[in-house]
N, C-alpha and C positions, 0 to 999 in steps of 0.2 A: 521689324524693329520700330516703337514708338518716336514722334517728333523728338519726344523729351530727353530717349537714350541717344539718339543721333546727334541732337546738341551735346550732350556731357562726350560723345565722342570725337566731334568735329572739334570742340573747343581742349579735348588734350592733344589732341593733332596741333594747332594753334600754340602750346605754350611748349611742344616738343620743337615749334619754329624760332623758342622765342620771343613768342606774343604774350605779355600779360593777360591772362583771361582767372577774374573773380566767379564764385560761385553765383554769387548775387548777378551778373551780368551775365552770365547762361541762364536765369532765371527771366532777366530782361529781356533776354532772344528769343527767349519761348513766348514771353506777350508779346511781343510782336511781330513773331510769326503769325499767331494769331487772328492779329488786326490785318495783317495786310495779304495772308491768304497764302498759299502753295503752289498758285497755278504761273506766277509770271516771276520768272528764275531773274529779272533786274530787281522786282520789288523784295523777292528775297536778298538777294545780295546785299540792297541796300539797307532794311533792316536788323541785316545781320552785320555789316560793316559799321552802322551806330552804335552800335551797343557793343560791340566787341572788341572794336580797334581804338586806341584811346590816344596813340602817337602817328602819330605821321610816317615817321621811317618803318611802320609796320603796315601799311598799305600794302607794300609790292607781297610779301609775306601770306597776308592774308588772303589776297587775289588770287596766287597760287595754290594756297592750300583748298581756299573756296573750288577752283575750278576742278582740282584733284576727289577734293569729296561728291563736293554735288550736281556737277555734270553727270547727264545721263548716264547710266553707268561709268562713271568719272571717264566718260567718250573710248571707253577701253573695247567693250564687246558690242561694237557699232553692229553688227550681222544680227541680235537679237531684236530685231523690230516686230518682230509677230511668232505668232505663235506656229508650234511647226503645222500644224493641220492649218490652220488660215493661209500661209505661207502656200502647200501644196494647194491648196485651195485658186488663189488667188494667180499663180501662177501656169496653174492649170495641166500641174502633173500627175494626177492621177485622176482618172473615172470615178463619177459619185460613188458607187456601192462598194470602192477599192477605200477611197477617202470615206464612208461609213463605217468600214470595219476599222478603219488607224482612229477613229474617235471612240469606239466602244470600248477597242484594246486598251486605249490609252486612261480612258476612266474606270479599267479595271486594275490597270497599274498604279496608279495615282497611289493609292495611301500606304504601299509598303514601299515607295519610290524614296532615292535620298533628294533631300535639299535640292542637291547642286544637279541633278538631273531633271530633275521637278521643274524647275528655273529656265532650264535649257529647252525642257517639249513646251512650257508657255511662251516662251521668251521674255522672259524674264530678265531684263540685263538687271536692275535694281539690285534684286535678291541674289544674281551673282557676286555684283559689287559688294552686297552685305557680306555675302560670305569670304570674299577676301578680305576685308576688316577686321573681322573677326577672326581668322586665321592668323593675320598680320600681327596680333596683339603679342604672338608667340616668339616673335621674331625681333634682334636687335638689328636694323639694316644699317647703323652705323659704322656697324664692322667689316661691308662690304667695300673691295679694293678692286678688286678686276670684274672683269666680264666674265669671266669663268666663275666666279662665286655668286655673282648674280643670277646665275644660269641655277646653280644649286638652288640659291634660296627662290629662285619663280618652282624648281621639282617639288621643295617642299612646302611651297606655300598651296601649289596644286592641290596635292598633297592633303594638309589640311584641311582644306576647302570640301574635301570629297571626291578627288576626280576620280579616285581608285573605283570608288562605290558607282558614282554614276557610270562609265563604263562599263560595270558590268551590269548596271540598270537596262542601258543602252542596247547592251549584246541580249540581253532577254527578253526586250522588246520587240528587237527581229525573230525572235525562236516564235515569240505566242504567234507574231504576224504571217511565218510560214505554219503552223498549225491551225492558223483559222482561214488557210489557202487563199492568202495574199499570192496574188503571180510575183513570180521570178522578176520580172522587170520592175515593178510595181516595188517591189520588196529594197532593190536597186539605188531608186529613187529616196526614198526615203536614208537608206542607207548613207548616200551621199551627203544628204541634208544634215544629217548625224555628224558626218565623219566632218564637214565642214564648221560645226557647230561646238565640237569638240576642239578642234584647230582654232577656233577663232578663240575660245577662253583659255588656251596655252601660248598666245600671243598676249592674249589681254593680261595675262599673268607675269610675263613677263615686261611687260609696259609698268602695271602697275607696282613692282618691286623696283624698275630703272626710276618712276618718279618716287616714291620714297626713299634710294637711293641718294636722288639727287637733293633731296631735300634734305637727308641726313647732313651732307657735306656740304651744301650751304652756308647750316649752321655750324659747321665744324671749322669752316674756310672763313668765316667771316661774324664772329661772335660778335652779338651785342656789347655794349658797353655796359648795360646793365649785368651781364654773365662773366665779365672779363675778372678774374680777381685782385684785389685791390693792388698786391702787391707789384702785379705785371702791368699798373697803368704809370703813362709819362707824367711829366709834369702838366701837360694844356691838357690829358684826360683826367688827371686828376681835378683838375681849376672845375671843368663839365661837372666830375662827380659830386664835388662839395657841393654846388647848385643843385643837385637832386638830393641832395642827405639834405640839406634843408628843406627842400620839399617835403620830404618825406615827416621832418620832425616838424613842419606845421602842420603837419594832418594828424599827426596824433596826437599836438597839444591844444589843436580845434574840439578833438575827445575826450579829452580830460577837462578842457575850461566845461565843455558845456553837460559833463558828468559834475562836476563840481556845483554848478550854476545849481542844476537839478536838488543838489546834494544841502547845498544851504538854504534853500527854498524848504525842504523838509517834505513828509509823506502829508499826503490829507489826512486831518483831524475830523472825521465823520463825524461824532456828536456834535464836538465844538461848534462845528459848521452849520449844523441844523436848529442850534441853540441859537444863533447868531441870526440866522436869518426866520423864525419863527413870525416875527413883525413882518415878511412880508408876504406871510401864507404859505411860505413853502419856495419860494423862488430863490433859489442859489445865488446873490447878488454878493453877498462876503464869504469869501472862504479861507477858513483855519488851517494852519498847516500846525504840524509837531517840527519843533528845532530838533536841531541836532547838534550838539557842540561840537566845537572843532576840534576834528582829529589830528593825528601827525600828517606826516607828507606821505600824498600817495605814492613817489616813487622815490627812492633812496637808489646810487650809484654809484659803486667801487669799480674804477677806472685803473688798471698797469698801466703806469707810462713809460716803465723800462724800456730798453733799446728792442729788445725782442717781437716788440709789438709797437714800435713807434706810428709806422705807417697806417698800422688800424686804430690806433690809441686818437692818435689825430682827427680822422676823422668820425670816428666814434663820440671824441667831444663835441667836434665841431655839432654833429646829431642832438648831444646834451645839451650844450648850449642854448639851441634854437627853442629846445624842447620846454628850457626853464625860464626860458626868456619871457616877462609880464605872467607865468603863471608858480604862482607860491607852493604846489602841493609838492616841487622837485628838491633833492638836495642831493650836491655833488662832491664827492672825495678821490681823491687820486694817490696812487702810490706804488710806491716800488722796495722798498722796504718798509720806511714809515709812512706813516699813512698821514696826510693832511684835506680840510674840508676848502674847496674851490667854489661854496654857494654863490659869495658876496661877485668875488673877481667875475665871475660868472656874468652874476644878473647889474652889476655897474658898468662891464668893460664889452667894448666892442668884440663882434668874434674871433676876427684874428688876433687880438690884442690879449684877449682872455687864453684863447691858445697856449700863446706866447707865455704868460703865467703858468700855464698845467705843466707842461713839456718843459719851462725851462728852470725850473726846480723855485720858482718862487713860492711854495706853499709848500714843498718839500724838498729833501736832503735827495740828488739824484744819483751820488755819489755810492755807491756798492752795487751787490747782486739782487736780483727780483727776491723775497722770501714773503710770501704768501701768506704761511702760518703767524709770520711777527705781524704783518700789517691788519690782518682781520684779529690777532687778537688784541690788537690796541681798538680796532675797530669796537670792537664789544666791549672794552674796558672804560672810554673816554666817548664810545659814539652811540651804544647801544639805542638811550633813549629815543634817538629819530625814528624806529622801527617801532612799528605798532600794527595790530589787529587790521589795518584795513590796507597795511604798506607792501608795495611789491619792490623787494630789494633785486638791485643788477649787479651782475659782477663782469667786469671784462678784460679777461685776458686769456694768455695760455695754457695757466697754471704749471708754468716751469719755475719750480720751489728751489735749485740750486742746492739738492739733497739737504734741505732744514727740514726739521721739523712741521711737519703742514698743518697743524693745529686745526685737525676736522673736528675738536670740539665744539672752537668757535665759531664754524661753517654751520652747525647741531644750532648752537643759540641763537645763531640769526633767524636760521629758517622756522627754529622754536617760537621768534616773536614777531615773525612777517607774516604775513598773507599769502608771499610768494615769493620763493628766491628761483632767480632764470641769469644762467652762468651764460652770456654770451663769448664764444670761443674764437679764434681764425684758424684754428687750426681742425684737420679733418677727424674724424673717429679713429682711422687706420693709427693717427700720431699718439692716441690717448697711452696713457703708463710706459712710453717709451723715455727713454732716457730720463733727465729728472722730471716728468710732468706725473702731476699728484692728478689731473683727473679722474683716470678711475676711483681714484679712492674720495676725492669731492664729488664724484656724482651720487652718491647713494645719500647725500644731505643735501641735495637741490631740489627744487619741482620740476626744475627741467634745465635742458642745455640745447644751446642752439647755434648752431654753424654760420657763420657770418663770415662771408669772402668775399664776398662781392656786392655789390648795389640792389641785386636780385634778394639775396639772402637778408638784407637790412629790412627793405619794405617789407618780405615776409614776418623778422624779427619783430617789428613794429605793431603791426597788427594783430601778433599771437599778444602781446604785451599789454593791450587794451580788451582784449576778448575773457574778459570775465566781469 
């Protein structure tokens, strides 16, 4: 397995703990693995701990899973330090021309041999280790409860691995060794080396299912805050989370100011340019750009702030807020039946103050049932214009319509005159067309939809959001 595959797999081991890990910073790992070389396992750690770990409370996390992957054979099948001929060798069990015939045998056996038996006569712990990895992939070890089921999943991670194959690799490497009159004793020796050899990677199999085991329920026993769903955080986790959803909406209105910035500068005017600077022979000293007139707003936002979704509606704003705050290209609407625009309140009123506006019906009536289809058709009726060619419109809520009418025509015109409509939901797929939610039948008029439960789920929201 390359450096390259080993990083893309160490680093989904890393966000199966938990750990934020970007594509772009498994990119970073790999230049500096690079720089800093493979031979001294601190300078690796350390290069892989800057670029990969980005929070603090993910140190202990990472340390673990570092030691688990790339420790020598993640320190599982210690017995494989040499190879089994060097081993006999160096130990000094078997007579030269006894140890000549077990390397002839042995590189006659070599190319129809499996993996994990291959691995075994060099000692190979590395490529054992690989091959439990890769086995592993097969496997959900979160669903392990006792020691008795762990016992199962090390038989079929074995299993997997090859052990069936290599044993009987194994058993007909003794058959060729008495046919090319290896002695009895001799044959013995070797045997034992085998038999001990085999034991050690049915131990190592079972260590290495007890540490992912343990790491499943970890995570299971002690979830992030960023994984926790909105709806099961207190009040002082909540107070935490608005501090990261702001975080989160200054980095993506850091992308859009300096998309914008890019945007009214305009593309280079080639000729213009070389018209321009013709007096100074050729040196690019002024350069033309083509304008662009100003388009509408690049993101347009239909917000529920019915009871149904209070708890995500909130913070969701709070998200908006930050997002529209000193940058012109946002425009914000909220609603629960009728639909009213929160730009101004927005971008005048402090955060919680502007909140305070959305949620408590100062720009709309909060009085009735959620209906979807009335609000986005007033939407198109009185708001259309804000939607243009380069606009990526949001929607968020449940879409629990309170059996009205869903008016997906008008779901049709939006997405007809946006760039891009992205339904953000809190509710899961399993809830979609249950009871009154018009989902299924709005999704076939979005560009997308996307699950938002938690803080994990928002920063992902975010960054599909700018990714065009």
């Amino acid at each position: 397995m390359g450096l390259e595959a080993r990083l893309v797999e160490f680093a989904e081991l890393l966000r199966q703990g938990g750990v934020r890990v970007s594509s772009a910073e498994v990119e970073d790992a790999g230049v500096a693995l690079q720089a800093v070389g493979l031979e001294d396992r601190t300078s690796v750690h350390a290069a892989l701990s800057t670029t990969l770990v980005k929070r603090a409370r993910d140190r202990e996390t990472f340390d673990r899973i570092f030691d688990l992957f790339f420790s020598p054979t993640h320190g599982l099948v210690r017995e494989l330090d040499r190879s089994l001929a060097r081993k006999l060798e160096d130990e000094g069990l078997l007579q030269e021309e006894e140890l000549d015939r077990l390397v002839a045998e042995l590189a006659r056996l070599k190319e129809g041999m499996s993996p994990l038996a291959g691995a075994l006569l060099a000692g190979d712990g590395a490529s054992v280790a690989s091959l439990f990895r890769g086995a592993a992939l097969q496997f959900d070890f979160s669903r392990v409860e006792s020691a008795l089921e762990a016992g199962f999943f090390s038989r079929r991670l074995l299993s997997a691995a090859g052990f069936g194959a290599a044993r009987v690799d194994l058993a007909e490497l003794d058959r060729r060794l008495e046919r090319e009159g290896l002695s009895a004793a001799a044959r013995e020796v070797v045997s034992r080396e085998l038999s001990a050899r085999l034991r050690a990677v049915e131990e190592a199999a079972r260590e290495f299912v007890g540490a992912r085991v343990r790491l499943a329920r970890k995570r299971r026993s002690e979830p992030t805050l960023a994984f926790r769903p909105f709806a099961d955080l207190s009040r002082e986790e909540l107070e935490r989370v608005q501090v990261a959803v702001r975080r989160i909406a200054e980095r993506l209105r850091s992308r859009l100011v300096e998309k914008e910035r890019h945007r009214r500068r305009g593309r280079l005017a080639v000729r213009r340019t070389l018209r321009k600077n013709m007096a100074h022979g050729g040196a690019l000293f002024d350069l033309a750009f083509k304008r662009k007139r100003r388009e509408r707003p690049e993101i347009v936002v239909l917000c529920d702030v019915s009871d149904s979704v209070r708890h995500v509606a909130r913070l969701m704003l709070l998200f908006v807020h930050t997002l529209q705050s000193r940058h012109q290209g946002v425009r914000s609407f909220a609603f629960v039946s009728d639909i009213g625009e929160i730009t101004d309140a927005f971008r005048e009123a402090e955060a919680e103050r502007a909140l305070d506006l959305a949620i408590a019906g100062k720009a709309i009536h909060l009085y009735g049932n959620s209906n979807y289809g009335r609000a986005l058709s007033l939407f198109v009726r009185d708001h259309i214009a804000a939607v243009g060619r380069r606009t990526t419109v949001l929607v968020i809520g449940d879409a629990r319509n309170n059996y009205n009418d869903p008016a997906v025509w008008a779901l049709e015109e939006i997405r007809r005159k946006a760039r891009r409509l992205i339904w953000i939901t809190p509710e899961p797929e399993e809830a979609w067309g249950t009871g009154d939610s018009e989902m299924l039948r709005y999704r076939a008029a979005v560009s997308q939809i996307l699950v938002v439960q938690s803080l994990a789920d928002l920063e992902d929201a975010a960054r599909r959001i700018v990714s065009y």
